[in-house]
N, C-alpha and C positions, 0 to 999 in steps of 0.2 A: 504494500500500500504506500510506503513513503517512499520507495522509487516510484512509484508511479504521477504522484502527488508531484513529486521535485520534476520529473520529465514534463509534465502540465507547465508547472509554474516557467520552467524557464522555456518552455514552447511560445507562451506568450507573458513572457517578464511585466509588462505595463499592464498587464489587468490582472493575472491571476499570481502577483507577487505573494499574499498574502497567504496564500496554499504552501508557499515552501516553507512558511512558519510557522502553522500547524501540524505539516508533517512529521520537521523536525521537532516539536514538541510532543506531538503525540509518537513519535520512536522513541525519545528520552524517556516518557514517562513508561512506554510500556519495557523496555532496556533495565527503569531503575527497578519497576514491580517484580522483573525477574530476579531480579542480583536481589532484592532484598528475602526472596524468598530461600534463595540458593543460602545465602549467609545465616537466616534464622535466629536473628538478634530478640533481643526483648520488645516485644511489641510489632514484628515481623507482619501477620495476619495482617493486621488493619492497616500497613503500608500498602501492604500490597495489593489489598482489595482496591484502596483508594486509588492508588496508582494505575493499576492493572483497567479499573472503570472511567477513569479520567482520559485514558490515552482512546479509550469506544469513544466516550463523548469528543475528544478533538476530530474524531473520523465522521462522526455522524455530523459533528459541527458544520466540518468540509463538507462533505455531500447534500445537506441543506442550504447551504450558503450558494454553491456548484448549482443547484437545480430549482432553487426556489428562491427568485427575485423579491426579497422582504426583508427589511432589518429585522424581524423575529426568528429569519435563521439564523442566526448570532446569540438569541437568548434564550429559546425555547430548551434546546438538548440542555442545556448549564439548570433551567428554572425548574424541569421535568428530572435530571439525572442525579442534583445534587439531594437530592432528598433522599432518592434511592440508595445508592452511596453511603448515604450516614444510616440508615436502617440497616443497609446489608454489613456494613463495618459494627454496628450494635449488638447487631443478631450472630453475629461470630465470633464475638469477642467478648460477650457478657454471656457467658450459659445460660442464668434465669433468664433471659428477654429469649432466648432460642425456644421456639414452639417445638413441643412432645413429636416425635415420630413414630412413635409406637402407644397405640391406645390402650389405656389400662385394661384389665381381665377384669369380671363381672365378679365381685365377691361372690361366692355360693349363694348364702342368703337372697341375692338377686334372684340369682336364676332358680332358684326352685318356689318363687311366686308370691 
């Protein structure tokens, strides 16, 4: 994607500059999500989710911006993705906020009426 993005931009330097600063930010960021997962420091997870979802929203940012003529492709992924982002980084990183995957078993006393 960020070759692709950087071929774009310098195809046509005077309009679509601003793609080659996306790309490189969204390589960086999904570059640092790796490396921080690789190394496993204290507090690892929630880098990395953040990272990792940050470098989607610069891609979607681009392909919004790219296809839909409105300055709300500029705020819509950021005003829709950052909320997401901090639930998913909660929900992974606080156990009590993580919802059960496994539904409790019926006491006896339930099931015989």
């Amino acid at each position: 994607m960020t070759a692709s993005a950087l071929g774009l931009a310098a195809l046509a330097a005077g309009r679509l500059w601003w793609l080659g600063l996306i790309a490189v930010a969204m390589e960086a960021a999904a570059l640092a999500g790796w490396a921080v997962r690789r190394r496993h420091a204290s507090g690892w997870l929630g880098w990395h989710i953040r990272l990792m979802c940050g470098s989607y929203l610069s891609f979607v940012t681009a392909a919004l911006v790219v296809n839909w003529a409105s300055p709300l492709a500029w705020v819509l992924p950021t005003a829709v993705g950052t909320p997401l982002i901090i639930r998913a980084v909660q929900r992974a990183t606080h156990p009590s906020i993580r919802p059960s995957t496994v539904s409790p078993r019926p006491v006896r006393s339930e099931m015989s009426g």
